[in-house]
PyMOL Python script that loads the backbone (N, CA, C, O; Angstrom):
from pymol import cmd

cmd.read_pdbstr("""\
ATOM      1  N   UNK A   1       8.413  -7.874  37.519  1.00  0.00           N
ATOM      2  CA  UNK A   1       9.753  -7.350  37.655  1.00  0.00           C
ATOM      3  C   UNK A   1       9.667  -5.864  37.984  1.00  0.00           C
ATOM      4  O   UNK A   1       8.950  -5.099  37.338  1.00  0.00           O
ATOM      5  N   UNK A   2      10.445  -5.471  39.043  1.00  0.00           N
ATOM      6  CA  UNK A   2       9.938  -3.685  39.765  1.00  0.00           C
ATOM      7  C   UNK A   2      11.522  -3.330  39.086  1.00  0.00           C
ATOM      8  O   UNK A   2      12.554  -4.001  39.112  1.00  0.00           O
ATOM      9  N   UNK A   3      11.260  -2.132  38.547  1.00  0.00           N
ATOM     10  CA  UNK A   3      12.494  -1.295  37.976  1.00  0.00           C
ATOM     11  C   UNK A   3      12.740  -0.316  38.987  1.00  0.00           C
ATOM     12  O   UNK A   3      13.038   0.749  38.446  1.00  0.00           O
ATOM     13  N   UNK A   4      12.738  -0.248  40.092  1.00  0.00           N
ATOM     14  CA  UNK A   4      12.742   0.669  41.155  1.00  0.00           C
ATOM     15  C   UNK A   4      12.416   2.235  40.757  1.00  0.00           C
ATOM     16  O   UNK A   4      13.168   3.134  41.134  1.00  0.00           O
ATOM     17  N   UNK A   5      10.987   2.550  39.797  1.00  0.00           N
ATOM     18  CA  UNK A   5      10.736   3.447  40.034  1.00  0.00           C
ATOM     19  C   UNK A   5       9.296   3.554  40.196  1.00  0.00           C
ATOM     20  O   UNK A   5       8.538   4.229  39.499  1.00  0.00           O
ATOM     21  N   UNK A   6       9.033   2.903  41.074  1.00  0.00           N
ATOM     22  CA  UNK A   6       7.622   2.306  41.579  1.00  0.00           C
ATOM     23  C   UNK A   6       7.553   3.137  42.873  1.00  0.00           C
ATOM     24  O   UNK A   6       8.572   3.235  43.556  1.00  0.00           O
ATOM     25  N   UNK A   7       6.384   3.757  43.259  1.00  0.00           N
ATOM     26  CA  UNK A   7       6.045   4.113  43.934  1.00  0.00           C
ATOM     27  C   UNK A   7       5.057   3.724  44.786  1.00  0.00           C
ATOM     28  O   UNK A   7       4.018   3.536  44.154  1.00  0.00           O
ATOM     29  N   UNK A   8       4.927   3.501  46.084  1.00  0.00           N
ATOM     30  CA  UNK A   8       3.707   2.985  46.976  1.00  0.00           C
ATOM     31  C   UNK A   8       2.928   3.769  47.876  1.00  0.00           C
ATOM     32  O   UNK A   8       3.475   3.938  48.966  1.00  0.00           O
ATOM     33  N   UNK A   9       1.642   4.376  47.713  1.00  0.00           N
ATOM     34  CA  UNK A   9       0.985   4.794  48.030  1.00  0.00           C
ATOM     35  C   UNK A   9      -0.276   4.225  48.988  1.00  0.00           C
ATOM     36  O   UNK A   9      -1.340   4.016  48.406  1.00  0.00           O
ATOM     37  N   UNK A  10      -0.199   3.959  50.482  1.00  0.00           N
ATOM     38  CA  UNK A  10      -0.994   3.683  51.206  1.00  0.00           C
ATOM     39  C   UNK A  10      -1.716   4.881  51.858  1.00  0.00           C
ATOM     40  O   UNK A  10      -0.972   5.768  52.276  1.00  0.00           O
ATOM     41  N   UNK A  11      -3.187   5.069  52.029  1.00  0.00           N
ATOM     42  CA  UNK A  11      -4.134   5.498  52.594  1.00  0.00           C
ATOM     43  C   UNK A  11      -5.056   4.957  53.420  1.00  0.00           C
ATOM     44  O   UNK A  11      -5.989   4.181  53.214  1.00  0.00           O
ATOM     45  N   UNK A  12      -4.500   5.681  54.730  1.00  0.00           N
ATOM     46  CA  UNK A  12      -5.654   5.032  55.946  1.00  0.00           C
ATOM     47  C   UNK A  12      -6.442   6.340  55.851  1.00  0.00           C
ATOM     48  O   UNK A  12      -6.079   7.474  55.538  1.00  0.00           O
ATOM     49  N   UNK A  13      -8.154   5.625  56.375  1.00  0.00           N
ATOM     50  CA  UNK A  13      -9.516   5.885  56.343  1.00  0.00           C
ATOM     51  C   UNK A  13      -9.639   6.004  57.940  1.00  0.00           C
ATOM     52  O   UNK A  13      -8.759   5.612  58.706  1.00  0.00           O
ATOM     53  N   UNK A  14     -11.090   6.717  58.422  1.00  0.00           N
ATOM     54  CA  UNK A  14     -11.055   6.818  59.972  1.00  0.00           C
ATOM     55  C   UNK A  14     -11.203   5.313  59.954  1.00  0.00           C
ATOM     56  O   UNK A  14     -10.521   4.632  60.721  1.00  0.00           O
ATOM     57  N   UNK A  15     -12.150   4.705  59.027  1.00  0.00           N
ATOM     58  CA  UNK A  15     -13.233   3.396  59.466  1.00  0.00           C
ATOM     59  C   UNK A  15     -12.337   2.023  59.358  1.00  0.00           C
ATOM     60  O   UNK A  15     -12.935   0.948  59.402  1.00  0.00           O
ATOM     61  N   UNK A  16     -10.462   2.057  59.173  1.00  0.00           N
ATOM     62  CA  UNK A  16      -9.795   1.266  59.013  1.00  0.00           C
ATOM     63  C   UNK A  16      -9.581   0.330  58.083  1.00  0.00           C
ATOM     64  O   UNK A  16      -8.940  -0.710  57.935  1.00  0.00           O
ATOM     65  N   UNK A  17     -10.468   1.165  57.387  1.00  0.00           N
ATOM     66  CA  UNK A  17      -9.883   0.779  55.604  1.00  0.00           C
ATOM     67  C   UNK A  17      -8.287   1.059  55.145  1.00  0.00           C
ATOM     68  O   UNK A  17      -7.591   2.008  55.506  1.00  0.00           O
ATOM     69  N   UNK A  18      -8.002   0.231  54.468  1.00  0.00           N
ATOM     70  CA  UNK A  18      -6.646   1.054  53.552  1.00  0.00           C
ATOM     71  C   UNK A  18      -6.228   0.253  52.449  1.00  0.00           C
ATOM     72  O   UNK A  18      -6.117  -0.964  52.298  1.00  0.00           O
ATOM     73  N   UNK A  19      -5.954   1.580  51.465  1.00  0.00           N
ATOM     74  CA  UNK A  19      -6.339   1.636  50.529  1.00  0.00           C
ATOM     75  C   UNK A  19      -4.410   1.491  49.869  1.00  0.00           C
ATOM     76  O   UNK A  19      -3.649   2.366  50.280  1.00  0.00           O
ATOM     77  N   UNK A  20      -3.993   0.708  49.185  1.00  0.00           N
ATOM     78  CA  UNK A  20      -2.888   0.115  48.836  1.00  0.00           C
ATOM     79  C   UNK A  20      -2.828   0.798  47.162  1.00  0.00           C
ATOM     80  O   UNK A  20      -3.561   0.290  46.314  1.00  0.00           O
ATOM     81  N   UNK A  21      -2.155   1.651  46.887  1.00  0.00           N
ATOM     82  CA  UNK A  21      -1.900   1.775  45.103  1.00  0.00           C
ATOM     83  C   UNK A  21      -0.296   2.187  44.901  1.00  0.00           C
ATOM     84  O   UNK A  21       0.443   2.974  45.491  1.00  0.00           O
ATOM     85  N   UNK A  22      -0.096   1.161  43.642  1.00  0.00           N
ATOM     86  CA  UNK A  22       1.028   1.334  43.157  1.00  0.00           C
ATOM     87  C   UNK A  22       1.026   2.306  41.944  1.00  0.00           C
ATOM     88  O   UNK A  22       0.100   2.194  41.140  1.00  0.00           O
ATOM     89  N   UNK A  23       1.981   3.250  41.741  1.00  0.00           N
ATOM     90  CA  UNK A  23       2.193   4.232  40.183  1.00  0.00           C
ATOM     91  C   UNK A  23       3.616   4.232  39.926  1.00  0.00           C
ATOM     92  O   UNK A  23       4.569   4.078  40.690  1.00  0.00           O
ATOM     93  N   UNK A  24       3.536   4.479  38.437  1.00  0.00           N
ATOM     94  CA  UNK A  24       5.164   4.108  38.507  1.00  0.00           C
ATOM     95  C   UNK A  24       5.052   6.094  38.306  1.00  0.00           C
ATOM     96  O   UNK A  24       4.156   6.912  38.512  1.00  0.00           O
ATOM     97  N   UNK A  25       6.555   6.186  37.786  1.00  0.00           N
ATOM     98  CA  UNK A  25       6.842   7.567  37.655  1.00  0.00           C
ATOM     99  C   UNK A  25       6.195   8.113  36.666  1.00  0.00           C
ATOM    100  O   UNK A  25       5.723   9.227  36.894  1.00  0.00           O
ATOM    101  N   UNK A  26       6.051   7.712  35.751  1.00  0.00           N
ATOM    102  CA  UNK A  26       5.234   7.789  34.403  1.00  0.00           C
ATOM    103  C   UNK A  26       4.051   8.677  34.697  1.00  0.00           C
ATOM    104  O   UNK A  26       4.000   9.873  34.413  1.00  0.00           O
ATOM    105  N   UNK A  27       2.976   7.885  35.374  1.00  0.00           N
ATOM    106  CA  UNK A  27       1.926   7.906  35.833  1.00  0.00           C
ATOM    107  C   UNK A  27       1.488   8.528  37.347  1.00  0.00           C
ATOM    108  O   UNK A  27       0.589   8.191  38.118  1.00  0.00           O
ATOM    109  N   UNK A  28       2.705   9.775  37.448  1.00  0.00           N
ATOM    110  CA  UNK A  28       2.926  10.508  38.407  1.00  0.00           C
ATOM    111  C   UNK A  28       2.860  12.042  38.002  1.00  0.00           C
ATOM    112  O   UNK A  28       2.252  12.943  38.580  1.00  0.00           O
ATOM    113  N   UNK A  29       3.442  12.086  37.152  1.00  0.00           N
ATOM    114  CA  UNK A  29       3.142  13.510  36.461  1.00  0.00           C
ATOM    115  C   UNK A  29       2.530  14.188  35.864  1.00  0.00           C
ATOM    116  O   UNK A  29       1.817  13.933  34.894  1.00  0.00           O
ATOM    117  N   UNK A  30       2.763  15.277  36.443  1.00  0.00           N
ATOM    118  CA  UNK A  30       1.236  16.305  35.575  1.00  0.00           C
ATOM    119  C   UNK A  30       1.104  16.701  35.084  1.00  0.00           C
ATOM    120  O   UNK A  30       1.933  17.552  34.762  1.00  0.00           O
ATOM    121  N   UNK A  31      -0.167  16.569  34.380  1.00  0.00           N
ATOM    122  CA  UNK A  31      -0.359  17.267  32.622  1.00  0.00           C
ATOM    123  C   UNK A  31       0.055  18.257  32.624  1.00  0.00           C
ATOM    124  O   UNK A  31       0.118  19.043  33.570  1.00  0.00           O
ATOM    125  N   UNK A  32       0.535  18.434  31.172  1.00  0.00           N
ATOM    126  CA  UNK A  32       1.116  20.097  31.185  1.00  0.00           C
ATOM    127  C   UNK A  32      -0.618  20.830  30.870  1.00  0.00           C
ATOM    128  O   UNK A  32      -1.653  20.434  30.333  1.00  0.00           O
ATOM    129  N   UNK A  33       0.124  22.823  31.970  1.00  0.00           N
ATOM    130  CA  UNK A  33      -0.826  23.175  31.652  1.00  0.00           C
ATOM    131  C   UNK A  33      -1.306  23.380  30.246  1.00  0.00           C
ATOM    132  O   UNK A  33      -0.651  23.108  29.239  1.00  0.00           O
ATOM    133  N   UNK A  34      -2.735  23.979  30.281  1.00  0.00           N
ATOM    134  CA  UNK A  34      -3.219  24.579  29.055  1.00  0.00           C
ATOM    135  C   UNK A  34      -3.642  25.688  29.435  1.00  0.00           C
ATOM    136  O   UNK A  34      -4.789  25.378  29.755  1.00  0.00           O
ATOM    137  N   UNK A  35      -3.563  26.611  29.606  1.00  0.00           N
ATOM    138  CA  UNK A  35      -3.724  28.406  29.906  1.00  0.00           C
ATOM    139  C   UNK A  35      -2.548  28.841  29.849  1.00  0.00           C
ATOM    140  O   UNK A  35      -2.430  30.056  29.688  1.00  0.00           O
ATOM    141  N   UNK A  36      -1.336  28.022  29.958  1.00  0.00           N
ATOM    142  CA  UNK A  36      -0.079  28.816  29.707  1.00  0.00           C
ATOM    143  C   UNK A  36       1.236  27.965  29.521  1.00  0.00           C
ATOM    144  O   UNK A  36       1.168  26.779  29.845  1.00  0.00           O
ATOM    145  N   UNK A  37       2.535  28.502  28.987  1.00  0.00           N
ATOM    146  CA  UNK A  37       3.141  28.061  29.000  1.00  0.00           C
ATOM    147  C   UNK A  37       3.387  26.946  27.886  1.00  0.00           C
ATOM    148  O   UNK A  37       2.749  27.461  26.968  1.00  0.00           O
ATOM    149  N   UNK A  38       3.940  25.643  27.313  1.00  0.00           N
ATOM    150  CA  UNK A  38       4.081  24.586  26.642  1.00  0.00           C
ATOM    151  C   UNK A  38       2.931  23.604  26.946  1.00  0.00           C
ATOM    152  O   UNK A  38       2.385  23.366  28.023  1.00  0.00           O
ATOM    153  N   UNK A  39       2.708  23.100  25.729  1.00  0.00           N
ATOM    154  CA  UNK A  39       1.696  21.647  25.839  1.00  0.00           C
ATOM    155  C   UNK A  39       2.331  20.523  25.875  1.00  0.00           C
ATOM    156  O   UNK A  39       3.540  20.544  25.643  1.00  0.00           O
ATOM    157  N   UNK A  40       1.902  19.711  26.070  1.00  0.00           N
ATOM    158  CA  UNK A  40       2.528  18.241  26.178  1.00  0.00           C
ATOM    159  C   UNK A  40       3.860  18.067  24.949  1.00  0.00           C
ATOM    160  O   UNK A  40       5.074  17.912  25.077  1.00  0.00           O
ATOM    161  N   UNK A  41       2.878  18.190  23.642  1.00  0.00           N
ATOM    162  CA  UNK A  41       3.564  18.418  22.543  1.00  0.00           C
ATOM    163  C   UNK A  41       3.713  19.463  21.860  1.00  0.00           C
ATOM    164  O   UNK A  41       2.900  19.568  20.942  1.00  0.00           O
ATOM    165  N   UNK A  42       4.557  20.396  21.979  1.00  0.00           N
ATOM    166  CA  UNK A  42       4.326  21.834  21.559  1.00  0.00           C
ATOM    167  C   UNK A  42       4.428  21.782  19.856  1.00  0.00           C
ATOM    168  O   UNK A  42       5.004  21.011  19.089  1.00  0.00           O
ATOM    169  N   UNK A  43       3.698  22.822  19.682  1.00  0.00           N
ATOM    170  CA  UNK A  43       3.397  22.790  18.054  1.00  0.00           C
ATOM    171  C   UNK A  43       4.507  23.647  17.639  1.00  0.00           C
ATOM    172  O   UNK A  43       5.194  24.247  18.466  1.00  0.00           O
ATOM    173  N   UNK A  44       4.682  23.712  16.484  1.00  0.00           N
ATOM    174  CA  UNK A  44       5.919  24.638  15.442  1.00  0.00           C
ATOM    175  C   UNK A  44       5.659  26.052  15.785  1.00  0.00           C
ATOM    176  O   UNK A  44       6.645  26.704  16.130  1.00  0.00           O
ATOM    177  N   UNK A  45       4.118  26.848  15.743  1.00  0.00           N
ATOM    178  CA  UNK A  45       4.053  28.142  16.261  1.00  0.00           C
ATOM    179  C   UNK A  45       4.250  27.836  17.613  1.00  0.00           C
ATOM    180  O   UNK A  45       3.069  27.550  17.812  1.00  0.00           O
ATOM    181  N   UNK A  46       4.648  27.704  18.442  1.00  0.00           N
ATOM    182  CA  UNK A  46       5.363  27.655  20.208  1.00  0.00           C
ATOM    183  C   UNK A  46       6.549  27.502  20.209  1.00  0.00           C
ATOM    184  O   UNK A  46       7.261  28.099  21.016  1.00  0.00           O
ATOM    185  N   UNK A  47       7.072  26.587  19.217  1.00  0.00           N
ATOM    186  CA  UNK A  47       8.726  26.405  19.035  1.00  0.00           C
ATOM    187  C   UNK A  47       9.084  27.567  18.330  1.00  0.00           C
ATOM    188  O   UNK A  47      10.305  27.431  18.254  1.00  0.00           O
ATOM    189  N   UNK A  48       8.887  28.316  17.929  1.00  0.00           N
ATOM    190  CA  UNK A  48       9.491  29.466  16.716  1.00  0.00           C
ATOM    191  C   UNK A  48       9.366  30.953  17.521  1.00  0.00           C
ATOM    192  O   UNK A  48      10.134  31.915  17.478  1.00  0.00           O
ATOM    193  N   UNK A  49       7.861  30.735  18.413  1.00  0.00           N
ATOM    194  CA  UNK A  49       7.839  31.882  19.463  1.00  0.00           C
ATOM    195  C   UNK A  49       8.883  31.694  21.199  1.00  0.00           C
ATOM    196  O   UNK A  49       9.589  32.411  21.907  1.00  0.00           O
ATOM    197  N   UNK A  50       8.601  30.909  21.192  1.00  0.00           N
ATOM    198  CA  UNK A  50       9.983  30.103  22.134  1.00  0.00           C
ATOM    199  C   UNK A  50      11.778  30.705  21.447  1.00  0.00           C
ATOM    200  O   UNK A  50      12.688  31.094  22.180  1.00  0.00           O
ATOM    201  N   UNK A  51      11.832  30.627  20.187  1.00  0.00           N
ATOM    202  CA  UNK A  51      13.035  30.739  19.839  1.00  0.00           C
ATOM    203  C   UNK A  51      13.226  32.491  19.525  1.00  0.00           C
ATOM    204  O   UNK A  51      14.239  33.141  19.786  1.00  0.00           O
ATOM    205  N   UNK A  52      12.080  32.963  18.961  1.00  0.00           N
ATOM    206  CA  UNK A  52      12.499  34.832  18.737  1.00  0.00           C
ATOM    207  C   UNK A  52      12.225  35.329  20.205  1.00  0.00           C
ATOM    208  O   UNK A  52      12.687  36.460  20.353  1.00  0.00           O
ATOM    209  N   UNK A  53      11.563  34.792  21.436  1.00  0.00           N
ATOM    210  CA  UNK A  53      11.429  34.978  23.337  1.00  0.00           C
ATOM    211  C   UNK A  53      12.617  34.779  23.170  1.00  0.00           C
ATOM    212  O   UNK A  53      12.924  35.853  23.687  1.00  0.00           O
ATOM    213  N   UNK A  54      13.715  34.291  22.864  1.00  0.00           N
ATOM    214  CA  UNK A  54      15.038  34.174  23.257  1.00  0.00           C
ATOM    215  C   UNK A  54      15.874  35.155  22.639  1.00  0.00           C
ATOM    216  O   UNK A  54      16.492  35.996  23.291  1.00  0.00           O
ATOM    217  N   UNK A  55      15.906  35.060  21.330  1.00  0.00           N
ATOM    218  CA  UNK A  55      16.643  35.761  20.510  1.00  0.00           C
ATOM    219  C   UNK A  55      16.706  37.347  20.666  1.00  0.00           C
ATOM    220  O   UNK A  55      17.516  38.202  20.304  1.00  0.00           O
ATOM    221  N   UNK A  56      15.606  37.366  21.300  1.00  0.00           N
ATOM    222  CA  UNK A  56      14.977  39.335  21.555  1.00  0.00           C
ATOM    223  C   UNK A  56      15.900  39.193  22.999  1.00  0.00           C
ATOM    224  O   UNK A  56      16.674  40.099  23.308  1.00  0.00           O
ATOM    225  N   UNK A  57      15.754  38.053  23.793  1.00  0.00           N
ATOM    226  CA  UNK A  57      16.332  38.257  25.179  1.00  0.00           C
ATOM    227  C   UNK A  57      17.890  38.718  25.190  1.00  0.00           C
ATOM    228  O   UNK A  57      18.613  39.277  26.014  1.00  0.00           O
ATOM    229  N   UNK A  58      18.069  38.171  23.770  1.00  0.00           N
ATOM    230  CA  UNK A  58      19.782  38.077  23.467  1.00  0.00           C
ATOM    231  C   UNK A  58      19.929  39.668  22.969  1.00  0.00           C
ATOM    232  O   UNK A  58      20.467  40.574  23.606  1.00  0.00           O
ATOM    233  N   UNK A  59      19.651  39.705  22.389  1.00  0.00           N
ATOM    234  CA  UNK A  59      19.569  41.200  21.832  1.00  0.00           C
ATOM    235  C   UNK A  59      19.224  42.189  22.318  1.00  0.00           C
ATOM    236  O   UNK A  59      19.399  43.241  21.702  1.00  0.00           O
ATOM    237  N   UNK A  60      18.641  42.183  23.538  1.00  0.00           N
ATOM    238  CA  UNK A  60      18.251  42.920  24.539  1.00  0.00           C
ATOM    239  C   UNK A  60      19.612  43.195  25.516  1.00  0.00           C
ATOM    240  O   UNK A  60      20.168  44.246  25.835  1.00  0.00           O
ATOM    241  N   UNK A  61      19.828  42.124  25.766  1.00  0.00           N
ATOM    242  CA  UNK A  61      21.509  42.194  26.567  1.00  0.00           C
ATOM    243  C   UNK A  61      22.421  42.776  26.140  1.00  0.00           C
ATOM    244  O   UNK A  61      23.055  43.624  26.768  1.00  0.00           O
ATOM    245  N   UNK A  62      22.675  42.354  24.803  1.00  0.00           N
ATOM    246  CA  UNK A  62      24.063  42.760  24.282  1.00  0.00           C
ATOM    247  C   UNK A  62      23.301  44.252  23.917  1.00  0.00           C
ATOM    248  O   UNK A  62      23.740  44.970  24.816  1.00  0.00           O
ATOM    249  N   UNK A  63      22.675  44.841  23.341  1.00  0.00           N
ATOM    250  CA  UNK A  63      22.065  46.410  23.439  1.00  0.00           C
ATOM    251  C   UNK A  63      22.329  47.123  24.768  1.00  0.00           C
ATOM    252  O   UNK A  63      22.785  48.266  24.790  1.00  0.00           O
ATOM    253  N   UNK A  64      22.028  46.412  25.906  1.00  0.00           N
ATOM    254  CA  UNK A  64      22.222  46.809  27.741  1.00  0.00           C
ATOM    255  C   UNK A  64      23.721  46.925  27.941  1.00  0.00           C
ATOM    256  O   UNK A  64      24.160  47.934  28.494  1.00  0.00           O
ATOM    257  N   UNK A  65      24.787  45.672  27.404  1.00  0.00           N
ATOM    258  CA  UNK A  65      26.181  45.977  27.601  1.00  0.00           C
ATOM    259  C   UNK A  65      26.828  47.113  26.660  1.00  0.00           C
ATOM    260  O   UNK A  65      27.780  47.826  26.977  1.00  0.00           O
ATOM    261  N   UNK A  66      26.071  47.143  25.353  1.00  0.00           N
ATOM    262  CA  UNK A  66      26.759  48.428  24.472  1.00  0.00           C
ATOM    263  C   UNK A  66      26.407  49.448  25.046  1.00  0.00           C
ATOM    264  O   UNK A  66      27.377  50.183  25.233  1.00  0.00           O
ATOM    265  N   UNK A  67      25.600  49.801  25.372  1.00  0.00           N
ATOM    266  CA  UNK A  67      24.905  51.241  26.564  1.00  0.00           C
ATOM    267  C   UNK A  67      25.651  51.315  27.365  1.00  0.00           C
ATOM    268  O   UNK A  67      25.953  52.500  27.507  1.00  0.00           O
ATOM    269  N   UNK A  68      26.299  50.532  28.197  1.00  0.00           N
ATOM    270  CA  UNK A  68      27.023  50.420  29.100  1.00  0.00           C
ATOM    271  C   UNK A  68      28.176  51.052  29.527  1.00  0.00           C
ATOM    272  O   UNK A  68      28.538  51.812  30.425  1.00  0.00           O
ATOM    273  N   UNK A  69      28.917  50.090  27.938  1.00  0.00           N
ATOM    274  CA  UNK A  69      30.201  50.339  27.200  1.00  0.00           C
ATOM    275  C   UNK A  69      30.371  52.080  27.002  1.00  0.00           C
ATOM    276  O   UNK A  69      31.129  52.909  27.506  1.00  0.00           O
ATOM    277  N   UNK A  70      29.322  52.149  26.060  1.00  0.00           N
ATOM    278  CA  UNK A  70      29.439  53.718  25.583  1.00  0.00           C
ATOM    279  C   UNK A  70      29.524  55.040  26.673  1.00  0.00           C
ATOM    280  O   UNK A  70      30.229  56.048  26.647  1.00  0.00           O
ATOM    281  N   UNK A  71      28.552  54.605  27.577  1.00  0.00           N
ATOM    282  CA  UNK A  71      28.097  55.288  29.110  1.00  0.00           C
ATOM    283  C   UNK A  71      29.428  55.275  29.334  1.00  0.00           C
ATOM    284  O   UNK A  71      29.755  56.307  28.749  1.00  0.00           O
ATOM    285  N   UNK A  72      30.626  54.724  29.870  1.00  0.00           N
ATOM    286  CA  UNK A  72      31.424  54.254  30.558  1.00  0.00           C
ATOM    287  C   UNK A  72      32.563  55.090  29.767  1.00  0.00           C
ATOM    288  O   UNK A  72      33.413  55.786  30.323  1.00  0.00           O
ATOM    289  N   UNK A  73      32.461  54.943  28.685  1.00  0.00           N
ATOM    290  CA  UNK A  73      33.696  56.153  27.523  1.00  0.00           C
ATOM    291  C   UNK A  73      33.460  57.404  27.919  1.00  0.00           C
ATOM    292  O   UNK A  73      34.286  58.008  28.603  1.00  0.00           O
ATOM    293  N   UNK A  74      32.086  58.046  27.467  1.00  0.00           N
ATOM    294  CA  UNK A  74      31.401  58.754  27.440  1.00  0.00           C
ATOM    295  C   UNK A  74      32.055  59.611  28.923  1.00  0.00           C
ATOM    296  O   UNK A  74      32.518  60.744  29.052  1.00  0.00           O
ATOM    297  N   UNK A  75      31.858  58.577  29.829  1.00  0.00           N
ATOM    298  CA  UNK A  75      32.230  59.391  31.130  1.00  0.00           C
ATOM    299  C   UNK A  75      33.444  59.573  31.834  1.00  0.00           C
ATOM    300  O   UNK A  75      33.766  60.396  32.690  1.00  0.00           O
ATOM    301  N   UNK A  76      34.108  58.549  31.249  1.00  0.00           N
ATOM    302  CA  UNK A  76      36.133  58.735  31.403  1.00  0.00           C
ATOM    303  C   UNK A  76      36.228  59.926  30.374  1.00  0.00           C
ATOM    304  O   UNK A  76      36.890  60.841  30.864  1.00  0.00           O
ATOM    305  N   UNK A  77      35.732  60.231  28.983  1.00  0.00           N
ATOM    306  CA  UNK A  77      36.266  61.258  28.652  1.00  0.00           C
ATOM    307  C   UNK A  77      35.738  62.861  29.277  1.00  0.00           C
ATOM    308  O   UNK A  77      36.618  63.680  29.540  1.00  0.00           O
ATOM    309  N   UNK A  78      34.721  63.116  29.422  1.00  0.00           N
ATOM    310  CA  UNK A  78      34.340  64.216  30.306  1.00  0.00           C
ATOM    311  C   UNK A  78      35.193  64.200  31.591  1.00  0.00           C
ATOM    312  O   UNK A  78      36.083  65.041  31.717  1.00  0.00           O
ATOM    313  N   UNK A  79      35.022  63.518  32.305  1.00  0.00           N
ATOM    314  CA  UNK A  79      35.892  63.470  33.536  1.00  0.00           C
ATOM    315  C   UNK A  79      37.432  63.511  33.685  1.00  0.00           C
ATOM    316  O   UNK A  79      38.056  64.309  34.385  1.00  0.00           O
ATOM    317  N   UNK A  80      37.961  62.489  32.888  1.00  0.00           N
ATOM    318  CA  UNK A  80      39.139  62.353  33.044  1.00  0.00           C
ATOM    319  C   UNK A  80      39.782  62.106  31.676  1.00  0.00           C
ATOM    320  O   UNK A  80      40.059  60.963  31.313  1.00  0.00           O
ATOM    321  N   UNK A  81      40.051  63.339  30.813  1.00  0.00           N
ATOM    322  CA  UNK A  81      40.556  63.393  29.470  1.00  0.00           C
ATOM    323  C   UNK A  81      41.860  63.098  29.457  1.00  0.00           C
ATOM    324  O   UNK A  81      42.193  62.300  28.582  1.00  0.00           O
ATOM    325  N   UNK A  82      42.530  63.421  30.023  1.00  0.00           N
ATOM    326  CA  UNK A  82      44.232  63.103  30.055  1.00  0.00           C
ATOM    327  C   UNK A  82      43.867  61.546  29.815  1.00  0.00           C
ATOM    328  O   UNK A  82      44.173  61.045  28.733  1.00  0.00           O
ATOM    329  N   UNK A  83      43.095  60.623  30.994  1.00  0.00           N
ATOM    330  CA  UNK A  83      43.684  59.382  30.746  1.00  0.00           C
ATOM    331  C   UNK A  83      43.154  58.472  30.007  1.00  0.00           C
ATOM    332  O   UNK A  83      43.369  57.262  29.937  1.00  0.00           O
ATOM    333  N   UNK A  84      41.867  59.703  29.019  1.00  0.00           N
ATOM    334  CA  UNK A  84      40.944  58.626  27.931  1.00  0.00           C
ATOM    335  C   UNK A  84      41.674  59.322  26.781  1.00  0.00           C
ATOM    336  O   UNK A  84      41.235  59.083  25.656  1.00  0.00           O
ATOM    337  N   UNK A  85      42.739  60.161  26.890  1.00  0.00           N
ATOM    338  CA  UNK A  85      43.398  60.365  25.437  1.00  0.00           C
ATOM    339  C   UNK A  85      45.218  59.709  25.893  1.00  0.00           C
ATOM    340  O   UNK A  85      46.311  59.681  25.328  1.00  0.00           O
ATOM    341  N   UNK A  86      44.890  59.459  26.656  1.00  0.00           N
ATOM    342  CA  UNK A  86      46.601  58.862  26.747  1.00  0.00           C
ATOM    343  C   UNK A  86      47.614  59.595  27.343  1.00  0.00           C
ATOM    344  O   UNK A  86      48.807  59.292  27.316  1.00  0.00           O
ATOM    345  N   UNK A  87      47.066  60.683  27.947  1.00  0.00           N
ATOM    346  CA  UNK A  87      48.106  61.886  27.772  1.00  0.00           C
ATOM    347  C   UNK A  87      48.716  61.865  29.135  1.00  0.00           C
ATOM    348  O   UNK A  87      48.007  61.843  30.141  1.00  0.00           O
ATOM    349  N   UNK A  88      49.756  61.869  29.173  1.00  0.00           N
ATOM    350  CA  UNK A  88      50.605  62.097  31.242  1.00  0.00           C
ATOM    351  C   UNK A  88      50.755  63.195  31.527  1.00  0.00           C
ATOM    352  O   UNK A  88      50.955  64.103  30.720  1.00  0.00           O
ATOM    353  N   UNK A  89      50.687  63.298  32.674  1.00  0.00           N
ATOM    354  CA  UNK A  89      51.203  64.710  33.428  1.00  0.00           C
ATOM    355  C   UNK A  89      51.992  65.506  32.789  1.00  0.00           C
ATOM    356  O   UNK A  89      52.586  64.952  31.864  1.00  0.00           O
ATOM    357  N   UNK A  90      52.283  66.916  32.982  1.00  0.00           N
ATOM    358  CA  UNK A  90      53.512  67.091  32.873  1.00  0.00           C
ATOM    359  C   UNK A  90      54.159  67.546  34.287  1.00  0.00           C
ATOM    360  O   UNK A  90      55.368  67.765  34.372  1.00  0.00           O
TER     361      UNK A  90
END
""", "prot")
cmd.dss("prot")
cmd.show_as("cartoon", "prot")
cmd.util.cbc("prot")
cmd.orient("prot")
């Protein structure tokens, strides 16, 4: 019974051989590396360094938008005090 995720792999030779193999998807993919990155099954120290790689990423941002924020006050009030204190023409 083919679950349609069968794959067919024919190879012609100069000498007119050919070479017929079936793989399903399974048996298509590639090991995860090992020099970097996740293992097949990642262990608890990879999941926990995986999760503070994120958490620093998060905290890194929102630190970049408060800089931002402040930069951005910082420079409406030097520049333009009337309209970072509220104040109108007269």
């Amino acid at each position: 019974m083919s679950t349609g995720m069968e794959n067919t792999i024919v190879v012609a030779s100069t000498d007119g051989a050919t070479a017929v193999a079936t793989k399903t998807v399974a048996t298509t993919v590639a090991p995860a590396k090992k020099d970097g990155g996740f293992s097949a099954k990642p262990t608890v120290g990879e999941l926990v360094e995986f999760q503070a790689t994120g958490l620093l990423v998060v905290f890194v941002v929102l630190g970049a938008i408060t800089a931002i924020s402040a930069l951005m006050s910082w420079l409406l009030k030097v520049l333009l005090p009337n309209q970072y204190y509220g104040k109108s023409k007269p």
